[in-house]
C-alpha positions as CSV (number, residue, x, y, z in Angstrom):
1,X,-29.3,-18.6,163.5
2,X,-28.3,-15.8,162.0
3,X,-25.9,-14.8,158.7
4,X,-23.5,-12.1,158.9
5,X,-25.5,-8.5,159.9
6,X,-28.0,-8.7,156.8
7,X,-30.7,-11.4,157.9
8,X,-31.3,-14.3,159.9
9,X,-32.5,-17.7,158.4
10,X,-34.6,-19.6,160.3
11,X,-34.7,-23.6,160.7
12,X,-38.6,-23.2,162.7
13,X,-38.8,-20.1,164.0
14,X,-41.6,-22.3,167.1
15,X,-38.4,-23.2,168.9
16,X,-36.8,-19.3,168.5
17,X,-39.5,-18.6,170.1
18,X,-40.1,-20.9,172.7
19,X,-36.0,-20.8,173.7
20,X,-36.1,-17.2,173.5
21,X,-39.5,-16.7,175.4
22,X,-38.5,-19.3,178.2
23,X,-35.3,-17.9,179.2
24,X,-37.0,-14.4,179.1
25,X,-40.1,-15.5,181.5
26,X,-38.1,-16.9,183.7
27,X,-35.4,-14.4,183.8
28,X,-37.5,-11.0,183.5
29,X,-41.4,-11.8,183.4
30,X,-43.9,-12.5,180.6
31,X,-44.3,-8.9,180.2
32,X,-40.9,-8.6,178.8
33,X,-41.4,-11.8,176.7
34,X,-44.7,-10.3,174.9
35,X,-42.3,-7.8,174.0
36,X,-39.6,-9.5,172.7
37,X,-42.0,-11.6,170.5
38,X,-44.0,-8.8,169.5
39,X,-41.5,-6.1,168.7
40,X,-38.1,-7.2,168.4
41,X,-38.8,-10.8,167.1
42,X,-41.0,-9.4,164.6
43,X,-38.6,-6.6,163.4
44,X,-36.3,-8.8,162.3
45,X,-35.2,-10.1,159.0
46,X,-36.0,-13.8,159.1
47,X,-35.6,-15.8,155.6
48,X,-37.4,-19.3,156.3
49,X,-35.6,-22.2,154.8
50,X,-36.4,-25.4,153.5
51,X,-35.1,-29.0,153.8
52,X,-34.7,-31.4,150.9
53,X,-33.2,-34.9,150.8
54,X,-29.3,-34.0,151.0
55,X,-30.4,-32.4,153.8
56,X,-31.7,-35.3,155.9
57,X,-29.0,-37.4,155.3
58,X,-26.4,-34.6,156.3
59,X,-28.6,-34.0,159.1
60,X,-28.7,-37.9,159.5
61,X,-24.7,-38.4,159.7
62,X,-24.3,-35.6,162.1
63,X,-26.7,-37.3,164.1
64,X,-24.6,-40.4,163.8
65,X,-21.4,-38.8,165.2
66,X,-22.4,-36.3,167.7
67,X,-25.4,-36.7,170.6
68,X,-27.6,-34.0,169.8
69,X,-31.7,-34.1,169.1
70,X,-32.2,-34.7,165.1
71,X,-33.9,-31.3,165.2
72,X,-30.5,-29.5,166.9
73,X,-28.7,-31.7,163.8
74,X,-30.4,-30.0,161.1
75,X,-29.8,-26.3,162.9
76,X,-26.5,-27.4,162.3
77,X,-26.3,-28.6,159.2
78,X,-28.2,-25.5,157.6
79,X,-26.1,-23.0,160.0
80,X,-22.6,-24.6,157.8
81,X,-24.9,-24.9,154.7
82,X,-25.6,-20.9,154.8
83,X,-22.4,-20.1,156.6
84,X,-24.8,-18.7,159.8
85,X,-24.1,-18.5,163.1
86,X,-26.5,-20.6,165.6
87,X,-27.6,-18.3,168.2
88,X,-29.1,-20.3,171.4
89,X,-28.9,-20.7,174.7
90,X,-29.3,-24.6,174.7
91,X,-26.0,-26.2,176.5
92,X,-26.4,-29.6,174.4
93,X,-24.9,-27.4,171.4
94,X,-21.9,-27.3,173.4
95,X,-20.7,-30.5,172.3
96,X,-20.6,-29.4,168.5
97,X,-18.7,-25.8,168.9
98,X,-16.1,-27.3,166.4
99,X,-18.8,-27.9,163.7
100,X,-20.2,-24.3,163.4
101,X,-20.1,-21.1,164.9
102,X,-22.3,-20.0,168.3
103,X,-23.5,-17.0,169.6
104,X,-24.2,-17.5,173.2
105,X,-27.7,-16.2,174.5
106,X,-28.5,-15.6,178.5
């Protein structure tokens, strides 16, 4: 995810990683991917966030009305929370375009 130009805020930044360094393998080799963690992933401004209560349950009722993984539900829910712009390549987030803004990764 990431807010405006300033930062990104981070829901876990494992599954960054492992979406990110995936597609990247399997697209242009593990030498690319050790750089991409390493150098860019590491340059930029991530803010880790927490969840609280509200937070489950907001999570909880998106869960309820679309069909995405709990974990994809809180992405959401902290991407409207913080105003940020979910940036994945993972097509199930297709089904929630109308609930928050997506930046489309190869």
């Amino acid at each position: 995810m990431r807010k405006g130009r300033k930062g990104l805020l981070e829901v876990d930044k494992r599954r960054i990683l492992r979406e990110r360094a995936r597609a990247i393998i399997r697209n242009r080799g593990p030498e690319k991917a050790d750089y991409f963690i390493e150098t860019i992933l590491a340059s930029l401004p991530i803010l880790t966030v927490s969840n609280g209560f509200a937070d489950v349950i907001n999570a909880a009722k998106i869960k309820a009305e679309h069909p995405l993984s709990f974990a994809d539900c809180f992405a959401v829910d902290t991407a409207r929370k913080y105003n940020a712009v979910i940036m994945t390549g993972d097509p199930e987030f297709k089904k929630i375009e109308q609930l928050v803004e997506i930046e489309w990764l190869d």
